[in-house]
N, C-alpha and C positions, 0 to 999 in steps of 0.2 A: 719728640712726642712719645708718652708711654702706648705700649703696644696693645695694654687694658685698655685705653680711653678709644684706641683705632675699632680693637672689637667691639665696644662700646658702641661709637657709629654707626659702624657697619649694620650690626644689629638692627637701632636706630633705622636704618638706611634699606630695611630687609634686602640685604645683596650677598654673595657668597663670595670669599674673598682668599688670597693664600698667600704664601711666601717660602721664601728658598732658603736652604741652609749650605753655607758653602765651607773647607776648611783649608789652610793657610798648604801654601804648595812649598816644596824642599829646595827650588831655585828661583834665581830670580828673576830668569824668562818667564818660569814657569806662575811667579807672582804677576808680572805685567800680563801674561795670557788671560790670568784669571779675573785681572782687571780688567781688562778690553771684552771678556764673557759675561760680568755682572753688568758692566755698560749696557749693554745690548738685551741681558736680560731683564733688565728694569722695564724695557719698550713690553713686556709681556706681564704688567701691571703687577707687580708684587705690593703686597702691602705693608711690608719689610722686609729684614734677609737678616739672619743671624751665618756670627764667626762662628767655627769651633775650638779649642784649646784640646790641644794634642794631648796625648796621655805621656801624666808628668811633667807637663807642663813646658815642653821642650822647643815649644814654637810659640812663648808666649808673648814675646817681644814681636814677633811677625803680625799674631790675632790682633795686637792694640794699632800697631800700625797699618793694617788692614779694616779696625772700626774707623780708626783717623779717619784716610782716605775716604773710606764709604760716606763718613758722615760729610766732610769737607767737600769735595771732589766729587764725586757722584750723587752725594745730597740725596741718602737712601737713607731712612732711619735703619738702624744698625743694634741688633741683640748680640752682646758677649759674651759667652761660654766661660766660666773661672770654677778651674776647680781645686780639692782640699790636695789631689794628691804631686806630690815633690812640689808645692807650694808652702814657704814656710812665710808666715804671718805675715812680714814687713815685704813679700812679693807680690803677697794678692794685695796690701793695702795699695802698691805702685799701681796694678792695675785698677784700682776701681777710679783712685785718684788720676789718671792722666786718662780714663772714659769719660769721665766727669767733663775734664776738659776739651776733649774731642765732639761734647756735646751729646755723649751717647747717655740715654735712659734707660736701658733694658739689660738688665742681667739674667743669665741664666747659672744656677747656686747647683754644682753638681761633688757628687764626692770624684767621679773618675776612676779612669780605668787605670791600672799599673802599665807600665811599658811592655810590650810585648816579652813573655818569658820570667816577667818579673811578677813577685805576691803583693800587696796592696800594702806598705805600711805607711802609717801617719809620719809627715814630717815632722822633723823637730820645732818647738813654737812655732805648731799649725795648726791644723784644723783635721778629726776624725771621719765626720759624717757631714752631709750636704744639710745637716740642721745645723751644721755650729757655722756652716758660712752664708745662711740666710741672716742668724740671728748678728752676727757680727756685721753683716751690711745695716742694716736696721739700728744698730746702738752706733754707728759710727755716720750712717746718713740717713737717718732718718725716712720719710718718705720720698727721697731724691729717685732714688732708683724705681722701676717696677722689677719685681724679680718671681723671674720663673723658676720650677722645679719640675725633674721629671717623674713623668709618672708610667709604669706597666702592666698594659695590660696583659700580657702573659700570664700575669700575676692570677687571674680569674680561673685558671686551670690548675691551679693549687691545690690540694686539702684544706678544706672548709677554715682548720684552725692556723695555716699559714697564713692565707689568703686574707683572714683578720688581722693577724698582727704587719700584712705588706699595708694592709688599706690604714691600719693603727698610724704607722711611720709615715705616709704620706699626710692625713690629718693632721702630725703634731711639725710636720714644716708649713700648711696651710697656716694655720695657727701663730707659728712662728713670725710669720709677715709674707708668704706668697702671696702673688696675685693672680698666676695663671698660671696654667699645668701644659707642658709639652709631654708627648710620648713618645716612648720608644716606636719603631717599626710593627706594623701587625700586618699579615695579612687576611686573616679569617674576622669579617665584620661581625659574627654574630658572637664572637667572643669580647670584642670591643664593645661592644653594646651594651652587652652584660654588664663588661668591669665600666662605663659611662653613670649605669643605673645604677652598680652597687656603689661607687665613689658619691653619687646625690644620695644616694642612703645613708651616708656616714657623716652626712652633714655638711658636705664638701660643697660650695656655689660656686667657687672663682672658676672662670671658664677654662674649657678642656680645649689644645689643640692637637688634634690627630698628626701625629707624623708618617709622611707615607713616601714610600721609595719608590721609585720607577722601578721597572726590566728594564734593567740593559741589556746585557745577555745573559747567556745560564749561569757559566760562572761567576759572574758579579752576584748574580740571583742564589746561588746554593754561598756564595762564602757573607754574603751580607747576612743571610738567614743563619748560618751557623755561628755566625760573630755576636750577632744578638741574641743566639738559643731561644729564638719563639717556632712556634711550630707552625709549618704552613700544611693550608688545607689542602689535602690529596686531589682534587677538583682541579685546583693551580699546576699540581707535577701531573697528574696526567695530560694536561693539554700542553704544558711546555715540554718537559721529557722528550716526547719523538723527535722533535727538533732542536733538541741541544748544541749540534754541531751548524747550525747552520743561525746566526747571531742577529740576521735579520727579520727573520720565521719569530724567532724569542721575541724580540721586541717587538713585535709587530701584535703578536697575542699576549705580552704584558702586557703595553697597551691597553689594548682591548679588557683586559680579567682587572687591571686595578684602577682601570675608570672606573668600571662598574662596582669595586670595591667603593668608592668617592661615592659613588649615587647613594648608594646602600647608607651610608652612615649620613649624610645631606638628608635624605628622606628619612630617615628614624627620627621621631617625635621624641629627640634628645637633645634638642637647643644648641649643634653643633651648625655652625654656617661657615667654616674656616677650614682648609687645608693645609700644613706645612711640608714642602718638598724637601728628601733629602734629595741637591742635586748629585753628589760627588762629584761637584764641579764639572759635569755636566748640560750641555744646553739643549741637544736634540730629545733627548727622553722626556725632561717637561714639555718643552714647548708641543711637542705630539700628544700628550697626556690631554694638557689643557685645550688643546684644540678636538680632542675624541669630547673632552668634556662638556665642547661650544662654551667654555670660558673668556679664549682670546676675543674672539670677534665683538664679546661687549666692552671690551676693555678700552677707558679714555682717560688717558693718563696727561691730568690737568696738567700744565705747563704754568706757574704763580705769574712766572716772570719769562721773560723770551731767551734768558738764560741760565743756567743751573743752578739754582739759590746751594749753599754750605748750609750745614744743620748745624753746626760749632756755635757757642754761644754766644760770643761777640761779634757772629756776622748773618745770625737770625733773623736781621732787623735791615740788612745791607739790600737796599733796592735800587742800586743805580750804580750802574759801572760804565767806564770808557769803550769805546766799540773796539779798541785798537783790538786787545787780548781776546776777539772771540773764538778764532780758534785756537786759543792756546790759554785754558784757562788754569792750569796746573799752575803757569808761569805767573798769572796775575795773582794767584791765590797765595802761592811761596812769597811772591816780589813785597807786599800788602799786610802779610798775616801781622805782621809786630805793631801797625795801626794798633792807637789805642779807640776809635771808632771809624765808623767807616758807613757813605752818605746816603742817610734815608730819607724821604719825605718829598714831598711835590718840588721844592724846592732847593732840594739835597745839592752839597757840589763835592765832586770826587776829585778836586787838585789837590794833593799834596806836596810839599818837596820833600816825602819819605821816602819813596819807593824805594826796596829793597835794590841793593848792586847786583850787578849779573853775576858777580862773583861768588855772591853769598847764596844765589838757588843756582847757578853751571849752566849756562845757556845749552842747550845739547838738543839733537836729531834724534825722535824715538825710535828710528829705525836703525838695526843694526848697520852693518856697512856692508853686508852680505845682502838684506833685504834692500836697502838702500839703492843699489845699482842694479839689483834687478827689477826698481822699479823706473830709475830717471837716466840708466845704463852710462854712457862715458861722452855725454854731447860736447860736440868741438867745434860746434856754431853756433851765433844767435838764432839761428832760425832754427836749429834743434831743441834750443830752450824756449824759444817762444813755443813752441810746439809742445812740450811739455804742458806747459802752462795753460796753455788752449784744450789739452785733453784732460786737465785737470777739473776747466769749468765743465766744459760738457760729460762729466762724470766718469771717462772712460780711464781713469787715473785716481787711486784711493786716498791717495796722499803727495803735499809739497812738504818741502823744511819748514813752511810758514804753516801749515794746517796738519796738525795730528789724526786729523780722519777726514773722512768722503766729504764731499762739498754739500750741505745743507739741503733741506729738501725745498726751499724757496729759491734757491739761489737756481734751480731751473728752468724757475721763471725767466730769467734774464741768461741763459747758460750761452745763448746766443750771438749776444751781442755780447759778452764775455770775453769769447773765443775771438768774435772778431778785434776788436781790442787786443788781444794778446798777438793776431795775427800782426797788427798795425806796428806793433815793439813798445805796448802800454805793459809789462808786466805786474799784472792785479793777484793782492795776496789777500784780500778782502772785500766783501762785498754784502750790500741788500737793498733789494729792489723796491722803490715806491708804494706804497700802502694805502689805500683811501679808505679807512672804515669797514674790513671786514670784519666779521664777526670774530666771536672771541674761542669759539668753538672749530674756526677754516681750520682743514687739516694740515693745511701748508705753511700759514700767516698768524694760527691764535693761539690766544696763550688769555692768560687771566681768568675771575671770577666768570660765569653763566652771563651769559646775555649782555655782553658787552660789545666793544668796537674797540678796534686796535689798526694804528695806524702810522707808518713809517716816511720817514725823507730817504731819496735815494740817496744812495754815499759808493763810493769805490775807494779804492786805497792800492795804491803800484809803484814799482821804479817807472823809471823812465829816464832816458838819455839826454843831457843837454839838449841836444840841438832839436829835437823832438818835445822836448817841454817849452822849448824856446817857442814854439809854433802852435801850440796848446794854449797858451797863457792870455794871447788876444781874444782868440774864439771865447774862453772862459768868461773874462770879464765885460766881454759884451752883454751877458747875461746877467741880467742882476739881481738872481734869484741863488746863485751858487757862490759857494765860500769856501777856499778853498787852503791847506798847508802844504807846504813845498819846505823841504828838510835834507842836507845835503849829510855824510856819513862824520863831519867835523861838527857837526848843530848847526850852523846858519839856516836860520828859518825868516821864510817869507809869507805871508800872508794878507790876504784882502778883506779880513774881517774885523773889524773896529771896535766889537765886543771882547770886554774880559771874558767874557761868563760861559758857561756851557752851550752848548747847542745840543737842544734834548732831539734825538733823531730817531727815536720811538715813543709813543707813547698809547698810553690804554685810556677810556672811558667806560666807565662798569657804574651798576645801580650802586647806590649809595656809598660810595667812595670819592677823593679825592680825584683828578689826573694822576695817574700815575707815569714817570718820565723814567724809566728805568735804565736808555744807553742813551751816552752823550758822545761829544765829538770834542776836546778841548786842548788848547798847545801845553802846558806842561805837565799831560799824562801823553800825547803825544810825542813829545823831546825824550820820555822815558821809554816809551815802546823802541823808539828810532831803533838805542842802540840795541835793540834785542832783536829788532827788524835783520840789522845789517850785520849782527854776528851770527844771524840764525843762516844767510848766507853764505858766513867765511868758515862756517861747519861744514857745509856741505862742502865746499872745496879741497876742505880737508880730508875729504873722505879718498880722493884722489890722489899721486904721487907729486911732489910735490915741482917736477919739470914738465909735466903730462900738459897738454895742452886743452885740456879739459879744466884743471886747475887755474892754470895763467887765464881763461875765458871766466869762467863765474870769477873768480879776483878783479878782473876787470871791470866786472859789471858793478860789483860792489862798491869796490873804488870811484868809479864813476857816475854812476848813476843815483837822478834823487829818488826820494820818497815821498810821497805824494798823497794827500788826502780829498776827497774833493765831496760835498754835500750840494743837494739840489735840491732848496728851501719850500718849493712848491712840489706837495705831495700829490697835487692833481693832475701834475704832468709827468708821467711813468715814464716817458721815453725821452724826455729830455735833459737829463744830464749826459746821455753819448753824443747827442750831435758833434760839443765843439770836437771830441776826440775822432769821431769819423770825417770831421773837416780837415784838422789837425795829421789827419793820418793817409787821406786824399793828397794834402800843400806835399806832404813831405816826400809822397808818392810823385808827383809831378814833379819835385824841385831833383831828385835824387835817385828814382828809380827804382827804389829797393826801401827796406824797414833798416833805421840805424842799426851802426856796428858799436858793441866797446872798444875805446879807444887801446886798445891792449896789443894792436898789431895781428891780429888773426883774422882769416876772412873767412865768409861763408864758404 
């Protein structure tokens, strides 16, 4: 979506609204960190996020694969920075070409800075000034893009006959095809003000967005202001200054001086309702900004669908995915993306027999193998792994091989009987709890349009040991409300379900819409998780030496043990799809005394 049409709304909407600017990091911890930081910073309602492009364009291949993700993957509309300089024609054309296809809308048209040390010169068949790389978006796509420019206000402390011909240059990129003005850093409102008013004197409407930096500490604070050359107001170094060595004092009276910078220009009768944070990939300094501001606490960051729709534009449209991949959506998104569609509608079905090979996305543990074992350490029993497992549902564990982050915030609904289950030797890598029609707005369970009902079938998903599914499988089918897959690490699959079709096991009811069924339950997107299931296991063993008795126990398990799906058709009964397994888990207690072993020769 263009980032005009969001201000647009919002306007619309009378609400104050902002967004974060982040730029590409020099490693490639340092890229995942900063992924797992825009994650989390999304949860603090941005109304989009722009990349930057390094000067000279030397991380530019990082920026585009950093729009990809965001737009794919985090499903954040996503503004890219492209600029004239060490950019020769046929690299920016690469980049606007493969945003396009990432799905991203928003350019920002900048000339850039030289590389530190170095003087500014035009590449060879490139581009001089940030007007010949507006006008060349515009002759090459049309209105596809919205594109930004930036604007200065430092510029307003000029000499009268500067300060024309700065305001001149910004007008004739207006003109050229801008749609909306970002700024540099300022911190003196009443000079922003100024240049707000004299920019609408020059004929200039397309909206202005303030860009504003946090305090971090002093020195981020005196070399950010020096790097930009605007002046800060003496008012700001008097009250920071005394405290320069002490980085918590700094920020804490940041803080406090460029909230109140934020108020000042919200409340000037200047048409501005929008903030853009530089964060420096930073997360503590907004988030405290925006809470001095009481921004966070109004903040409701709709959920369309109960899982993280891609913005790319062949899966825009995509509302219904299999539940296997919920905590591993990178994996379904890689396994999928060469789909030439992909299933929408009330009636949508998500089988294909395309699914990408394991080999063509690397089944892999996000966690290094240093974090790795200081999270799940060197278990050399099943009862240290069930245990595992168990502190994983009741939250006290951030992560398994099967889930890349913390356990969901509904899944505590059931965190309970989880745990007990994992106590029993059910190991569950999946789960969500029964739903009868909450709203669409619960802070736990909604997701969709206003004023709707959203409503789930329970489901679980586990290994589990022969001889313990042996003992499961009665209790099951006694009930015949549950359907359930049983999948061993060779494909043999078993089943008590009679249907081809999906099993929609969520779904929404909203004014003036369709059902919406958005996660299903079906055997051959199933048979394809399997093998991701069961190698996402023989990774983790790998992490281990390869005689370690740690190694030969998860090997065991995987070797042996199935995979298990199980749905429980009536959503009016929450607590009934555990009975048979607390039956199941009693027989085997009586028959044997203890929770099965793998058959691998190791004992508790």
């Amino acid at each position: 979506m263009k980032i005009s049409h969001k201000i647009e709304q919002a306007a619309k909407e009378d609400r104050v609204w902002w967004s974060f600017e982040y730029f590409p990091p020099r490693t490639a911890q340092g890229l995942q960190n900063l992924l797992d930081r825009i994650e989390r910073m999304r949860a603090l309602g941005p109304e989009f996020i722009d990349i930057t492009w390094n000067a000279g364009g030397r991380t530019s291949e990082l920026t585009s694969e950093l729009v990809k993700t965001c737009q794919k993957l985090i499903g954040i509309e996503t503004c890219m920075h492209l600029t004239c300089t060490g950019m020769p024609k046929e690299k920016v054309d690469t980049a606007l070409r493969e945003a396009k296809q990432h799905g991203c809308r928003n350019v920002l048209a900048l000339r850039g800075d030289p590389p530190v040390g170095k003087e500014w010169d035009p590449s060879e068949n490139g581009f001089q000034h940030g007007i010949d790389l507006v006008r060349h978006i515009r002759a090459d796509y049309g209105d596809y893009f919205d594109i930004a420019v930036a604007g200065y206000p430092q510029t307003q402390l000029l000499p009268p006959e500067e300060r024309a011909l700065e305001m001149q240059y910004l007008k004739e990129k207006v003109d050229a095809g801008a749609n909306f003005i970002f700024t540099q850093m300022f911190y003196d409102a009443d000079m922003f003000i100024d240049w707000v008013k004299g920019v609408r004197a020059a004929g200039i409407t397309i909206p202005i967005v303030p860009g504003i930096m946090p305090v971090q500490t002093w020195n981020g604070f005196q070399k950010a202001s020096s790097m930009a050359k605007i002046t800060v107001p003496q008012a700001f170094l008097d009250e920071l200054e005394p405290h320069k060595n002490n980085d918590e004092k700094v920020r804490e009276i940041g803080i406090r001086l460029v909230a109140n910078l934020c108020r000042r220009i919200l409340a000037a009768d200047i048409g501005i309702r929008g903030l853009h944070f530089y964060t420096m990939n930073l997360e503590k300094g907004c988030r405290l900004l925006l809470e001095e501001l009481n921004l966070v606490p109004r903040v409701e960051v709709v959920k369309p669908l109960p899982w993280r729709q891609s913005l790319t534009p062949n899966r825009r449209t995509e509302n219904i995915r299999p539940i296997f991949w919920a905590n591993r959506t990178r994996s379904y998104l890689s396994r999928t993306e060469n789909w030439d569609e992909y299933p929408n509608g009330r009636f949508g079905d998500s089988r294909s027999p395309a699914y990408g090979e394991l080999d063509g996305y690397g089944v892999w543990i996000k966690q290094s193998k240093e974090d790795a074992l200081k999270l799940w350490d060197t278990p050399t029993s099943i009862d240290q792994i069930r245990k595992l497992f168990s502190q994983f549902c009741l939250g006290n564990l951030k992560a398994l091989p099967w889930s890349d982050a913390a356990p969901s915030s509904e899944t505590s609904v059931i965190a309970q009987q989880l745990a007990q289950l994992n106590d029993f030797g059910f190991l569950t890598i999946n789960s969500q709890p029964a739903v009868d029609g909450a709203r669409s707005d619960d802070r736990i369970h909604g997701w969709g349009p206003a004023n709707g009902y959203v409503y789930q079938k329970a489901y679980l998903e586990f290994f589990v040991p022969p001889e313990l599914l042996e003992m499961l499988i009665p209790h099951i089918e006694r009930d015949i409300n549950i359907t359930y897959y049983v999948i061993n690490n060779r494909g043999d699959l078993r089943t008590n379900t009679h249907s081809d079709g999906p099993n929609a096991v969520t779904w929404g009811v909203f004014p003036g819409k369709e059902i919406i069924q958005p996660t299903i339950v079906e055997a051959i997107s199933f048979m394809a998780w399997k093998d991701e299931a069961y190698e996402l296991g023989r990774q983790w063993a790998k992490l281990y030496d390869p005689e370690s008795s740690t190694r030969k126990l998860i090997d065991g398990v995987m070797d042996t043990y199935y995979l298990v799906n199980v749905v429980h058709n009536d959503y009016k009964k929450p607590h009934a799809i555990f009975e048979p397994f607390f039956k199941a888990g009693a027989d085997y207690a009586a028959k044997y005394g203890a929770a099965p072993q793998p058959t691998n020769g190791l004992a508790n």
